[in-house]
C-alpha positions as CSV (number, residue, x, y, z in Angstrom):
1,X,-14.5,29.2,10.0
2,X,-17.7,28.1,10.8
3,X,-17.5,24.8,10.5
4,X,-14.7,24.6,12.1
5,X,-16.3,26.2,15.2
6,X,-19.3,24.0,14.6
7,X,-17.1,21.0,14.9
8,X,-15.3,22.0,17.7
9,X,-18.6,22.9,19.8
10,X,-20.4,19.3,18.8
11,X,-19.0,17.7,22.0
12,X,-20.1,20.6,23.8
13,X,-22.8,22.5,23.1
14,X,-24.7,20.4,20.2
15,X,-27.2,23.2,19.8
16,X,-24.9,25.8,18.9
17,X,-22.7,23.5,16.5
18,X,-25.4,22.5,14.7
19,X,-26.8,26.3,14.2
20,X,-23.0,27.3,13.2
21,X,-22.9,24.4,10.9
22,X,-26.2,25.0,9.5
23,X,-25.0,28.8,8.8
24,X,-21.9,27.4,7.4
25,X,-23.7,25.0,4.8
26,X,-25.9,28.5,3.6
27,X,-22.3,30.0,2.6
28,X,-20.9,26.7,1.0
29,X,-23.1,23.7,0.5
30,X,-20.7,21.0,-0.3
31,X,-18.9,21.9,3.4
32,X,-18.5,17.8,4.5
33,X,-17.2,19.0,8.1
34,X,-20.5,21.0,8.3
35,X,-22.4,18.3,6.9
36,X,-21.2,15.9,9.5
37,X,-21.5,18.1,12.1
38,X,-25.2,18.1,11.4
39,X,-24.9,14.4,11.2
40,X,-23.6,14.0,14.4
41,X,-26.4,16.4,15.9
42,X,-29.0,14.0,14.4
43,X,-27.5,11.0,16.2
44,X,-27.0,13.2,19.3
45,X,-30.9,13.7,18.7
46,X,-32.1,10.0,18.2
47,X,-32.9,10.4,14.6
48,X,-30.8,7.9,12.9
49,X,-32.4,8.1,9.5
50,X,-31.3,11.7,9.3
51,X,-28.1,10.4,10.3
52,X,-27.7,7.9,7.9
53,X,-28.1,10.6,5.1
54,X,-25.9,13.2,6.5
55,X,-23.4,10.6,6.8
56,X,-24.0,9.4,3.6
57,X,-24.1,13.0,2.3
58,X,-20.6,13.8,4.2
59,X,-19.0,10.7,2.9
60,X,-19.6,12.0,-0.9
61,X,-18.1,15.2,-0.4
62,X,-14.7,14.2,1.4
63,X,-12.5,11.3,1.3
64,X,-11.3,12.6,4.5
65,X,-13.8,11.9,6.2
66,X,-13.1,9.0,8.5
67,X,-16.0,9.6,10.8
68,X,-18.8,9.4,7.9
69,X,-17.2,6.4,6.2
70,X,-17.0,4.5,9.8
71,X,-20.6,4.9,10.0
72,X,-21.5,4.1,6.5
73,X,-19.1,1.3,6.6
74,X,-21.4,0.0,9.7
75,X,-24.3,1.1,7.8
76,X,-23.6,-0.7,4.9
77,X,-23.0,-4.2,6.6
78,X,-26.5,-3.9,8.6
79,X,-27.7,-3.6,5.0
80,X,-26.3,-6.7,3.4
81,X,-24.0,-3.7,0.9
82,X,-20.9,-5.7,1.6
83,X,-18.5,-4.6,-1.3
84,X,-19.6,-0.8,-0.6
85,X,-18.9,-1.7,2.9
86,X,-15.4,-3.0,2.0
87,X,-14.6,-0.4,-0.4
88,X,-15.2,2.5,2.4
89,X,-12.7,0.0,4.8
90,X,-9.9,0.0,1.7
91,X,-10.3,3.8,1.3
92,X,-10.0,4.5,5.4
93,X,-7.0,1.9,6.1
94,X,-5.1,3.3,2.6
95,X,-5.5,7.0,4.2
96,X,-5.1,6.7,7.7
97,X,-3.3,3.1,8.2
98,X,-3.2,4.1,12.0
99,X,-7.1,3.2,12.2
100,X,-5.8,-0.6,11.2
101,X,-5.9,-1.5,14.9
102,X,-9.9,-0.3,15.0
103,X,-10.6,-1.7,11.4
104,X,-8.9,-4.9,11.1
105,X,-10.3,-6.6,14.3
106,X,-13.3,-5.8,12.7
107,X,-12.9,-7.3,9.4
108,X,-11.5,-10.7,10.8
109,X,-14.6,-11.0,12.5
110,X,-16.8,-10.0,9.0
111,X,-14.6,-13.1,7.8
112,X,-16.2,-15.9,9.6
113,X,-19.2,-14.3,8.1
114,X,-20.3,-16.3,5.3
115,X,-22.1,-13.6,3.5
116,X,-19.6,-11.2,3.1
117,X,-17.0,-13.7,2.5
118,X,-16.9,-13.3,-1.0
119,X,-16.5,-9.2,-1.1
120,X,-13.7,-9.8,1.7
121,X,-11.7,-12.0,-0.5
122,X,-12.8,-9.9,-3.7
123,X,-11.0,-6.9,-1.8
124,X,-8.0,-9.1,-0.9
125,X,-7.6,-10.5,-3.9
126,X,-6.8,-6.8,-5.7
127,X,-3.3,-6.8,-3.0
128,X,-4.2,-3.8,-0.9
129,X,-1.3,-2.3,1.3
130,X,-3.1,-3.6,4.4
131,X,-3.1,-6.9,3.1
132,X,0.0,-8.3,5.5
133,X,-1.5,-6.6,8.7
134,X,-5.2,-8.1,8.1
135,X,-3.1,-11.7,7.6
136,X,-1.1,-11.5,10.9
137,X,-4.6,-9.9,12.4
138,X,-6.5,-13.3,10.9
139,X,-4.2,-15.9,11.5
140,X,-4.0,-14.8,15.2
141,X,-7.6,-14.6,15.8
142,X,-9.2,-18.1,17.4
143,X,-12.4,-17.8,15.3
144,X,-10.5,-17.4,11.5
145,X,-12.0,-20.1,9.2
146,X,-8.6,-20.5,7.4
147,X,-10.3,-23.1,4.8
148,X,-13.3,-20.5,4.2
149,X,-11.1,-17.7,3.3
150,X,-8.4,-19.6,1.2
151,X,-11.8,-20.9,-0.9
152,X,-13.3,-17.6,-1.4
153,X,-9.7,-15.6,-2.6
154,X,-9.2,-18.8,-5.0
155,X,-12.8,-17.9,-5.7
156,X,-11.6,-14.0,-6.5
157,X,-8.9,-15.6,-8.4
158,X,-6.4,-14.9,-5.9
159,X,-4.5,-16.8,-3.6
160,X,-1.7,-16.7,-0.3
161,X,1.3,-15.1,-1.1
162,X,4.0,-17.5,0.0
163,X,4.7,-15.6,3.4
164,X,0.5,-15.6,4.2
165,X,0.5,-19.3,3.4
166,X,3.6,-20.2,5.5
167,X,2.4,-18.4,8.3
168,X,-1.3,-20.4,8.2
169,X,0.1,-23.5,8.0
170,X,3.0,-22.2,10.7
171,X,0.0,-21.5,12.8
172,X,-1.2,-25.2,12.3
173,X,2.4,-26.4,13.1
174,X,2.3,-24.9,16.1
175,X,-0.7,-26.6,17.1
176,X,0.8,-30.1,16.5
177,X,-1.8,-30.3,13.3
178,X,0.3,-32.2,10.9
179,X,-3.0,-33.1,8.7
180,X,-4.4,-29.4,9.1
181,X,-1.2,-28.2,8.2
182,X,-1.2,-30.2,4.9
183,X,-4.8,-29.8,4.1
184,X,-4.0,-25.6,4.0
185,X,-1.1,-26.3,1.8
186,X,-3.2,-28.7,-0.7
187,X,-6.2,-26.5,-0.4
188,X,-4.0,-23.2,-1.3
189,X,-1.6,-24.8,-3.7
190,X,-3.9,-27.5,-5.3
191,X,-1.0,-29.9,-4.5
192,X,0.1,-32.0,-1.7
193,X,2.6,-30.9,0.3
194,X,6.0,-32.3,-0.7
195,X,8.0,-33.9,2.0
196,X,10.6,-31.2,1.8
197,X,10.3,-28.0,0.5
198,X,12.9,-26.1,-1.5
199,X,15.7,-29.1,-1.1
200,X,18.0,-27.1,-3.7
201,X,17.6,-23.9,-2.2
202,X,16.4,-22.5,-5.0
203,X,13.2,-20.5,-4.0
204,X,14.0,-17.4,-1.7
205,X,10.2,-17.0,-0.9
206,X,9.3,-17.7,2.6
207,X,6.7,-20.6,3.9
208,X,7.9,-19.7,7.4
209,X,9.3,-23.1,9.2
210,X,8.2,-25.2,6.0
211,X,11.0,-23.7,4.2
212,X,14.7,-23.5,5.2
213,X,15.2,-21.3,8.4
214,X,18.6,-20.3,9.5
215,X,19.2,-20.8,13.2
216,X,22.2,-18.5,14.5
217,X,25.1,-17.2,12.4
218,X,28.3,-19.0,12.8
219,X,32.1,-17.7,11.7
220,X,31.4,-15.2,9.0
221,X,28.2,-15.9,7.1
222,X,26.3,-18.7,6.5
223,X,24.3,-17.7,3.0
224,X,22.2,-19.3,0.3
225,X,23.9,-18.6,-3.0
226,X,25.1,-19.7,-6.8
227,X,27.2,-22.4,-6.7
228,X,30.9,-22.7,-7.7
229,X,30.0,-24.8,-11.0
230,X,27.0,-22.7,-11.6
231,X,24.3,-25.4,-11.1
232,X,21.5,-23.1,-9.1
233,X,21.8,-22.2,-5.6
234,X,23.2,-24.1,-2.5
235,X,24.1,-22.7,1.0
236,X,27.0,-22.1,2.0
237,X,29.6,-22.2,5.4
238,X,32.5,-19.9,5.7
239,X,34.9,-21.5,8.0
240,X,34.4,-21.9,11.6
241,X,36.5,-22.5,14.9
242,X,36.3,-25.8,16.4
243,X,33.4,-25.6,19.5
244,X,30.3,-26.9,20.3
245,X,28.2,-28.2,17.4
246,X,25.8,-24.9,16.2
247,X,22.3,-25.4,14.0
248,X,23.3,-24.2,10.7
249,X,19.7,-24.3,9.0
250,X,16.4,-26.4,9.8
251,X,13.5,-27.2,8.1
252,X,10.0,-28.5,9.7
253,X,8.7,-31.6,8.4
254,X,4.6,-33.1,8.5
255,X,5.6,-36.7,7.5
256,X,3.6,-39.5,8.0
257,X,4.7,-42.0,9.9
258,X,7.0,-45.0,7.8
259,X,10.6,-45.3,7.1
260,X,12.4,-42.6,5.3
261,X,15.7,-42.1,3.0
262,X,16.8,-38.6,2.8
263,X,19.9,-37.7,-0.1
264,X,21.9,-34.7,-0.2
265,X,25.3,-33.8,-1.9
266,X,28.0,-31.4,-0.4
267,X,31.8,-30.5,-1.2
268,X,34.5,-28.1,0.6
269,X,36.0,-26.0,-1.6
270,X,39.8,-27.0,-0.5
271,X,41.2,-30.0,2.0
272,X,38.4,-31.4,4.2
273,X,35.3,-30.1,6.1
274,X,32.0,-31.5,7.9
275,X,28.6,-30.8,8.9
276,X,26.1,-33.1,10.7
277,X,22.7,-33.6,9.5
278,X,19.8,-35.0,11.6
279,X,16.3,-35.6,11.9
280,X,14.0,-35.6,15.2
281,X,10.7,-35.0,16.6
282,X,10.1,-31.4,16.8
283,X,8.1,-31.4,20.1
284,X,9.9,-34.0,22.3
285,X,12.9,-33.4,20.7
286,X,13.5,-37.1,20.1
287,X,16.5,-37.9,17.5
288,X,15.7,-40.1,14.8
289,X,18.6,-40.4,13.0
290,X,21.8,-38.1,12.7
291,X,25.0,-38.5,10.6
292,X,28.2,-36.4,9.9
293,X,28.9,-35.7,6.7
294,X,32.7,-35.2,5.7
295,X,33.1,-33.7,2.5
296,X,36.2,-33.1,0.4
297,X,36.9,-31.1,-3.2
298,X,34.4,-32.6,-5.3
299,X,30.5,-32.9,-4.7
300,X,30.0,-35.7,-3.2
301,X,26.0,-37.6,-2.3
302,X,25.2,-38.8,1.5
303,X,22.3,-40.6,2.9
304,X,20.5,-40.7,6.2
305,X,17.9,-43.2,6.8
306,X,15.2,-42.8,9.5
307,X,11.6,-44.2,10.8
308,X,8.9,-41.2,11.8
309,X,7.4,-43.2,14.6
310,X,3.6,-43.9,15.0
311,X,2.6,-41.5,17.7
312,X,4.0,-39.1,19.7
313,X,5.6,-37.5,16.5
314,X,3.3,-35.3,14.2
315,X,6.0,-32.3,13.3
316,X,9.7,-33.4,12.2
317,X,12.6,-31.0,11.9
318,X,15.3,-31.7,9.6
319,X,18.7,-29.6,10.6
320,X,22.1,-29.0,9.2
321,X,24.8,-28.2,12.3
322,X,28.7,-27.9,12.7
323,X,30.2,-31.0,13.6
324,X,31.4,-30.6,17.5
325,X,35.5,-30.5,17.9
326,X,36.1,-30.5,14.6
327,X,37.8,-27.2,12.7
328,X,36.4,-26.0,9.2
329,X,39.4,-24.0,7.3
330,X,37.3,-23.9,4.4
331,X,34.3,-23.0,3.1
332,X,31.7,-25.9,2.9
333,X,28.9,-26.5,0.6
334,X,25.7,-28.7,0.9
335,X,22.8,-28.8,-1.6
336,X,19.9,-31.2,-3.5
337,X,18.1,-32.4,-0.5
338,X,15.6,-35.3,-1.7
339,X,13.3,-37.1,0.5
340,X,11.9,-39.9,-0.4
341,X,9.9,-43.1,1.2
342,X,12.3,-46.1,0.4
């Protein structure tokens, strides 16, 4: 009772909370509102080293204690105590995850701090729930050193989930950064970027526009599933009403420029069907080459040939679409996309 009087009068009368919580520490010493009521009075007071103990002191006796582990969390930054300091954030978001919006800006900044790069990453690397949010909260923040952080988690032993990685290299898409775009990828995957990603549909993680994106649903469903004859995963196009021609799927590219063969194989499952694939400049929207693709009741391999020209073309798309005026009674298949330099 006492300390919870002392803790409601330390906003108001800072004399009388701290001689309520003094009285309340007499009648049970390990009282951590009472101790950080007194804490409070020493900063209300100007005496920051008491403070810093109290705090410190309050902190031990309650994990519930957001207020203590703020200011040890602060504490323990100005003292160079960074995987303490990281530790008290993990404990605060995983109990409260409403304080993300105080905390997170917070720890983006720490990020560009070289320091206390490596505790960051060391807590990141262990998959804590806040995770996702501190991504989104990096990757939107004008001063993230993408490169620093993906070299201290590989440092930690860790590395982007597939979603984290899409969306930093979406981020450089965005920007028209074909070669920072690539650089993330290689830097995080220890691979070059291939020139398509997941032609046979066959990995259902997400790299955000790098991967396969649907675009609008037509008819019933358009989904990414097992193939009649078993052979892994291809998508697949219920039927659809004859109209103007609709984006199926699309894929971003970051090709250099030079001339380019793309292969893929389709079949409908009974009579005839078709789908149009092209490729164009993502920004000006520029086609470089398109083709439609009629398919009949066996798997069956097209081409499309195209040149990435020198400038004015840094991001590619790559898109599967419904053929304009032409019906679809059946349900189509495409699959085993290849790209390759000729």
């Amino acid at each position: 009772m006492l300390a919870r009087f002392a803790q409601s009068q330390i906003l108001r009368n800072v004399p009388v909370a701290r001689d309520a919580a003094r009285r309340a520490l007499i009648q049970d010493p390990l009282s951590s509102r009472a101790t950080l009521v007194l804490a409070l009075a020493a900063v209300d007071s100007g005496d920051i080293a008491a403070a810093d103990k109290l705090m410190a002191r309050a902190s031990e006796l309650s994990r519930r204690e957001s207020t203590a582990d703020a200011w040890m969390f602060d504490l323990d930054m100005t003292q160079g105590r960074y995987a303490d300091a990281f530790r008290r954030a993990d404990v605060m978001l995983r109990r409260e995850p409403g304080l993300a919006a105080q905390i997170l800006p917070t720890l983006v900044k720490v990020s560009t701090f070289p320091p206390a790069l490596p505790d960051l990453a060391a807590r990141l690397a262990k998959q804590p729930p806040w995770r996702g949010a501190f991504f989104q909260a990096f990757i939107g923040s004008p001063d993230a050193d993408h490169a620093a952080l993906l070299e201290a988690l590989k440092g930690a032993g860790g590395r982007p989930t597939p979603s984290e990685l899409g969306a930093l290299v979406e981020r450089q898409v965005r920007l028209g950064d074909a070669a920072g775009a690539r650089a993330l990828w290689r830097q995080a995957m220890g691979r070059p970027l291939p020139l398509l990603v997941n032609g046979g549909f066959e990995d259902a993680a997400s790299v955000g526009s790098l991967g396969w994106q649907g675009e609008r649903a037509i008819g019933r469903a358009v989904a990414i599933t097992s193939r009649p004859d078993g052979k892994g995963a291809a998508l697949r196009i219920d039927p659809y009403a004859v109209g103007k021609p609709r984006a199926v799927m699309n894929q971003s590219l970051l090709l250099a420029p030079a001339s380019y063969t793309l292969r893929y194989e389709g079949f409908a499952e009974s009579g005839m069907g078709s789908l149009e694939v092209s490729v164009r400049c993502l920004g000006s929207n520029q086609l470089l080459s398109t083709a439609r693709s009629d398919f009949a009741q066996n798997w069956e391999t097209k081409t499309l040939s195209f040149v990435v020209p020198v400038s004015g073309c840094p991001v590619q798309q790559v898109r599967i679409a419904t053929v304009s005026g032409r019906r679809s009674d059946t349900p189509l298949w495409i699959d085993s996309f290849n790209l390759r330099r000729p």
